[in-house]
C-alpha positions as CSV (number, residue, x, y, z in Angstrom):
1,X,31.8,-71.0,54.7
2,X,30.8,-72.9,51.4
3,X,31.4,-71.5,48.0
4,X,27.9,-70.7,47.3
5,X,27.3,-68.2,50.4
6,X,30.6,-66.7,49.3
7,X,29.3,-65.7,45.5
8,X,26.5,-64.8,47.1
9,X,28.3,-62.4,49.7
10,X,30.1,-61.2,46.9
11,X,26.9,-60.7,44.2
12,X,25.3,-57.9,46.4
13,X,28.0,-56.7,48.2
14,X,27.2,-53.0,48.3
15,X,30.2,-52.1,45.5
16,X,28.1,-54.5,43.2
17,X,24.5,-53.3,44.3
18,X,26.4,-49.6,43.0
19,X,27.4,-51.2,40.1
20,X,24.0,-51.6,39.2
21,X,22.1,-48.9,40.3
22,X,24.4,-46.2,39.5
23,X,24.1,-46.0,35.9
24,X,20.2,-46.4,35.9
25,X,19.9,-43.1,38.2
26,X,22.2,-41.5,36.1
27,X,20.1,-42.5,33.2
28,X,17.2,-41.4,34.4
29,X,18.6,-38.3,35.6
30,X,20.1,-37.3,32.4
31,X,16.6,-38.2,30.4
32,X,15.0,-35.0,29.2
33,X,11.1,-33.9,30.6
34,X,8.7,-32.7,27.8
35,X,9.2,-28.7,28.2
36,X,6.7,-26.0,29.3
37,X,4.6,-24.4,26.4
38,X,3.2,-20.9,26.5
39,X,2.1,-18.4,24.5
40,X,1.7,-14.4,25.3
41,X,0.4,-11.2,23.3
42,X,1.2,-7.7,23.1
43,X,-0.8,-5.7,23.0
44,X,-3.6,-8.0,23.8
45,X,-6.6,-6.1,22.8
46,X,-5.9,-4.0,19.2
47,X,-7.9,-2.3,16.7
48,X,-9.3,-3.8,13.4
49,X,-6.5,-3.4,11.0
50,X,-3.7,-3.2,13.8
51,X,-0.4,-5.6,14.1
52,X,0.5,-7.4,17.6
53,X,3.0,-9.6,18.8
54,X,2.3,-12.8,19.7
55,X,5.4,-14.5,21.2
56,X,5.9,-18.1,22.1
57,X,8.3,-19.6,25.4
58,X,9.6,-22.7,26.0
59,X,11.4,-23.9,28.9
60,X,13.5,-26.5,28.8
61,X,13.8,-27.6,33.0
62,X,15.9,-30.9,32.8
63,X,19.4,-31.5,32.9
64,X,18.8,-33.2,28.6
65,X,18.9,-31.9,25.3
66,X,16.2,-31.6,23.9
67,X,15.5,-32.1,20.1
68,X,12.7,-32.0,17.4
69,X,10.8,-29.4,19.0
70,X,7.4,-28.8,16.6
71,X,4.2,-27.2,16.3
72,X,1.8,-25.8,14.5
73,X,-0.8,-23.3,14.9
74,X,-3.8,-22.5,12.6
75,X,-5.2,-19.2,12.9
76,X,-8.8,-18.2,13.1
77,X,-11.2,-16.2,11.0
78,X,-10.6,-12.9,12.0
79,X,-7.3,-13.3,12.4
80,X,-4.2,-12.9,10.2
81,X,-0.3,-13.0,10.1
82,X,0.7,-9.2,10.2
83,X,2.0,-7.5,6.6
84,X,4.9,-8.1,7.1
85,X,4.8,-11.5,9.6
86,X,8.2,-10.4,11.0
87,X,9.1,-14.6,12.4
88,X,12.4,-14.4,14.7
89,X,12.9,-17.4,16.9
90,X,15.9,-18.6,18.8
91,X,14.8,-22.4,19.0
92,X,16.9,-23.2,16.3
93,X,14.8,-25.5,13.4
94,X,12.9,-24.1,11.2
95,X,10.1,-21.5,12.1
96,X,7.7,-20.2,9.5
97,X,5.3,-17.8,8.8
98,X,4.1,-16.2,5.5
99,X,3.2,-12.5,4.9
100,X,-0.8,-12.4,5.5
101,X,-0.9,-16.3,5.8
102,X,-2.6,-17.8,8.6
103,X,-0.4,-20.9,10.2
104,X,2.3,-20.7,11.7
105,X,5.1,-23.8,11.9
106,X,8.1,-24.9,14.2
107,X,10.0,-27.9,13.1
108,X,13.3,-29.3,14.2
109,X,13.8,-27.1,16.8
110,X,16.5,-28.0,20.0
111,X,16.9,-26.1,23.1
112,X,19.8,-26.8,25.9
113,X,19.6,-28.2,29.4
114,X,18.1,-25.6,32.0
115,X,17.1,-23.5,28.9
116,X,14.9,-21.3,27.6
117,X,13.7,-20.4,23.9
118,X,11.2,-18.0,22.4
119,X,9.1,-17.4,18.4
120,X,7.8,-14.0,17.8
121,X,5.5,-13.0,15.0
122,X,3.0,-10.3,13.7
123,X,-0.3,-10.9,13.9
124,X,-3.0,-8.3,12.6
125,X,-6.9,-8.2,13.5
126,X,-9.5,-8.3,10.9
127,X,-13.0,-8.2,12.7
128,X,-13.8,-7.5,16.4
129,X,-13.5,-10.9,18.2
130,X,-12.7,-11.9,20.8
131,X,-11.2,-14.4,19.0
132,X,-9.3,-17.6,21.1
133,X,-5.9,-18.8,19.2
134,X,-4.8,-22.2,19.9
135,X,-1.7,-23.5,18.7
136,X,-1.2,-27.5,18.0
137,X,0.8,-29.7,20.5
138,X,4.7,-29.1,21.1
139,X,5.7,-32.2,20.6
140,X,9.8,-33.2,20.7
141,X,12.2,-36.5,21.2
142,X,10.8,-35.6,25.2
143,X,7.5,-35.7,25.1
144,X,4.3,-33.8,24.0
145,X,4.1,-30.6,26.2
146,X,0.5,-30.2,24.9
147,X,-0.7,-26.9,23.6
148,X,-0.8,-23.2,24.4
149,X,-3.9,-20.4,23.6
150,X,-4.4,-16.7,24.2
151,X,-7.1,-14.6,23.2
152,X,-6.7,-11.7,21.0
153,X,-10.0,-8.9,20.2
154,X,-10.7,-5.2,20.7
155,X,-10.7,-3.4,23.9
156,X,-13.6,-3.5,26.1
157,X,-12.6,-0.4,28.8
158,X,-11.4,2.3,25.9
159,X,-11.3,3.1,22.3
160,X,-10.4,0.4,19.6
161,X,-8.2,2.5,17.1
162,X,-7.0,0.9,13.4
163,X,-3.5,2.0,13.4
164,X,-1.5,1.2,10.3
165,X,1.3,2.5,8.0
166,X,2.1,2.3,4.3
167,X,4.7,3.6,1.8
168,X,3.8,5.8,-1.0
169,X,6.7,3.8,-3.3
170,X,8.3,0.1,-2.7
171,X,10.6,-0.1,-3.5
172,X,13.1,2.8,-3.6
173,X,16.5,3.4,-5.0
174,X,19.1,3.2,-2.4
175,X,19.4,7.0,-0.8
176,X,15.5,7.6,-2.6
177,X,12.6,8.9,-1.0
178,X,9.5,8.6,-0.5
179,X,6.2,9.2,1.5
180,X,5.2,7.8,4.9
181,X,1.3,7.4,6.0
182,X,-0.1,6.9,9.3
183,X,-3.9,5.8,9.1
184,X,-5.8,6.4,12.6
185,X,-9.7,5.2,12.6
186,X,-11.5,5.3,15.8
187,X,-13.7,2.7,15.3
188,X,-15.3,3.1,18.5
189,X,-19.0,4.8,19.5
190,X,-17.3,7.3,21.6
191,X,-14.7,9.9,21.2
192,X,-11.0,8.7,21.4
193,X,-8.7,11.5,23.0
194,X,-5.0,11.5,24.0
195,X,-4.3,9.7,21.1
196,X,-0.5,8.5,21.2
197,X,2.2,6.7,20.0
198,X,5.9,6.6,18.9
199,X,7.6,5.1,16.1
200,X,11.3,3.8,15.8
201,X,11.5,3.5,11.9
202,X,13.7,1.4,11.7
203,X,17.8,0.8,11.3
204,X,17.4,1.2,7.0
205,X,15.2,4.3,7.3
206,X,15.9,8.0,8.5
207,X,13.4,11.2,8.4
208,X,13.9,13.1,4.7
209,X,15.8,16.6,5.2
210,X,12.5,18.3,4.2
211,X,9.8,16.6,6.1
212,X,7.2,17.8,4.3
213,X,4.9,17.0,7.6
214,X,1.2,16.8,7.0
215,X,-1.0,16.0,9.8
216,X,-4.8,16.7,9.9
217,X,-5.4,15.1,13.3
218,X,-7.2,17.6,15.6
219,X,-5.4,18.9,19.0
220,X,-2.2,17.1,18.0
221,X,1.6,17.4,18.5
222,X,4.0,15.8,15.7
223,X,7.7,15.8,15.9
224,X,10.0,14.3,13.1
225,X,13.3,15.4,13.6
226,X,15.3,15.6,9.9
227,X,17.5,13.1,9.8
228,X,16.3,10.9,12.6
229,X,14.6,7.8,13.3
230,X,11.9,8.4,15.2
231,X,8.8,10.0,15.2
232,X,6.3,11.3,18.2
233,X,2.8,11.8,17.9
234,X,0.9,12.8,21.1
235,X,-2.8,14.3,22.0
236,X,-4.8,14.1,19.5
237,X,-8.3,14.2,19.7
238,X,-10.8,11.8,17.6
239,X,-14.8,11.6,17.5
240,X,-16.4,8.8,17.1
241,X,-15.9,6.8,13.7
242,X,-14.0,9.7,12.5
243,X,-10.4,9.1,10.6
244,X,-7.3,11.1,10.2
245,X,-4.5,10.7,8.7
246,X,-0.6,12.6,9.4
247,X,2.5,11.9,6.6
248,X,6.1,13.0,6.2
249,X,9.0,11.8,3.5
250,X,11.2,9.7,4.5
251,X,14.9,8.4,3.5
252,X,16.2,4.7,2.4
253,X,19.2,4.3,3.5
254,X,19.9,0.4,3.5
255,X,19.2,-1.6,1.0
256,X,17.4,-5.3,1.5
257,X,13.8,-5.6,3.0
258,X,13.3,-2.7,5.8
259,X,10.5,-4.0,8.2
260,X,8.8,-1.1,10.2
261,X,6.8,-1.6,13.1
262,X,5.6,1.5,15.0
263,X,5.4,1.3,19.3
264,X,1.6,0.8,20.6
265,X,-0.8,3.4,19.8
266,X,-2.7,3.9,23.2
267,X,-6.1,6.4,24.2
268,X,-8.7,6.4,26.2
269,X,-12.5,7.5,26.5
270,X,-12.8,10.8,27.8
271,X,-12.2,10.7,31.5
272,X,-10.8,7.0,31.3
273,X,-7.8,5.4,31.8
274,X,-5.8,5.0,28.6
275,X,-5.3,1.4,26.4
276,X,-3.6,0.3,23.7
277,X,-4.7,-0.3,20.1
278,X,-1.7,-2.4,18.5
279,X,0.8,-1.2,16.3
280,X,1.1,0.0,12.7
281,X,3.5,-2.3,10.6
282,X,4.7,-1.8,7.0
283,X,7.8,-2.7,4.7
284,X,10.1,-0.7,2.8
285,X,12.0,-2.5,0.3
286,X,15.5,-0.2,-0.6
């Protein structure tokens, strides 16, 4: 055997082929794949003047980091960022969105291998719709993962209700009170009955030790329990274009910024299957 058939023998021996091809699979196994993108919204269909949630996912499949994750999403006429915008994300970077603006921004975001990330924020409707939200591209150091949409307007099976909430006072000394105001408008053509929803307050804010309950919502049930954080309001009865309106005091009990977002309100036309309106948002700064 000559000395060139021997290098050769050696050169692609099968330890050398390894050698070789090793480190590029591992390479390209470790390389991160632009994540999935999606967007959802709760409730989907509100009432003019209502606050809903629109969250965003992303999902993170490969075995990489991933880093830079960005977007940005412009909204539409009709639509607005919620009062207050409430942004919580756990995709790290920087997200942003201001009180009653209307864009929304990720930048810098990372998310682990085999990992999953979401952005919440308050949206609120300002004219029928339906209206179609697109966001920008996700783009990151893996790729563009292209965009996400949902559509966001007023029911089309039951009543569109304008649910919202405000503060007599903000702010309030810490340990002050003041006056809490639900707002219901059916802004439907038909009578809205079961009327329903529940609020949670929030961790800052308690029911006063004298209510001082006013509700002028026909056929309805309010409870507000001194001293505790939520309040029930169930069956009431609305005609067509009509408003009503229920307050009680209320207690600040932590001081900072105290966002309050109410559960969905929800009806339904008379003999129908009930649907949800959206929420009623509002701040109370202690």
């Amino acid at each position: 055997m000559n000395a060139s058939s021997s290098i050769s023998r050696r050169i692609f021996s099968p330890f050398f082929f390894s050698m070789l091809v090793v480190p590029t699979l591992l390479t390209a196994v470790a390389r991160a794949q632009a994540p999935s993108f999606s967007m959802s919204l709760s409730p989907e269909t509100v009432g003019i003047g209502s606050c809903a949630e629109l969250t965003f996912e992303v999902q993170n499949n490969s075995g990489a980091e991933i880093n830079d994750l960005s977007f940005t999403l412009n909204l539409p006429a009709g639509v607005v960022l919620s009062d207050p915008a409430n942004p919580i994300s756990d995709c790290g970077g920087t997200f942003d969105a201001t009180d009653g603006g209307n864009t929304i921004t990720l930048t810098g975001g990372s998310l682990g291998s085999n990992a999953s990330c979401s952005a919440s924020v308050g949206l609120t409707l300002l004219a029928e719709g339906p209206f179609s939200i697109i966001s920008g591209d996700l783009t990151s150091d893996a790729g563009n993962s292209g965009n996400a949409s949902v559509t966001i307007g007023i029911p089309s099976n039951g009543p569109a209700l304008g649910f919202t909430k405000s503060f007599a006072e903000s702010p309030v000394r810490l340990g002050g009170q003041t006056t809490l105001t639900y707002t219901i408008q059916n802004q439907s053509q038909t009578d809205a009955v079961g009327i329903s929803f529940s609020d949670d307050l929030s961790p800052g804010i308690v029911v006063a030790g004298q209510p001082n309950i006013v509700n002028n919502c026909p056929d309805s049930t309010l409870t507000a329990i001194a001293g505790s954080q939520t309040v029930a309001f169930s069956g009431a009865t609305l005609a067509a274009g009509q408003t009503c309106i229920i307050s009680l005091d209320i207690v600040g009990l932590v001081a900072g910024r105290n966002i309050s977002v109410s559960n969905n309100i929800s009806s339904s036309f008379p003999g129908g299957n009930s649907v949800p309106s959206g929420r009623a948002c509002g701040t109370l700064q202690v």
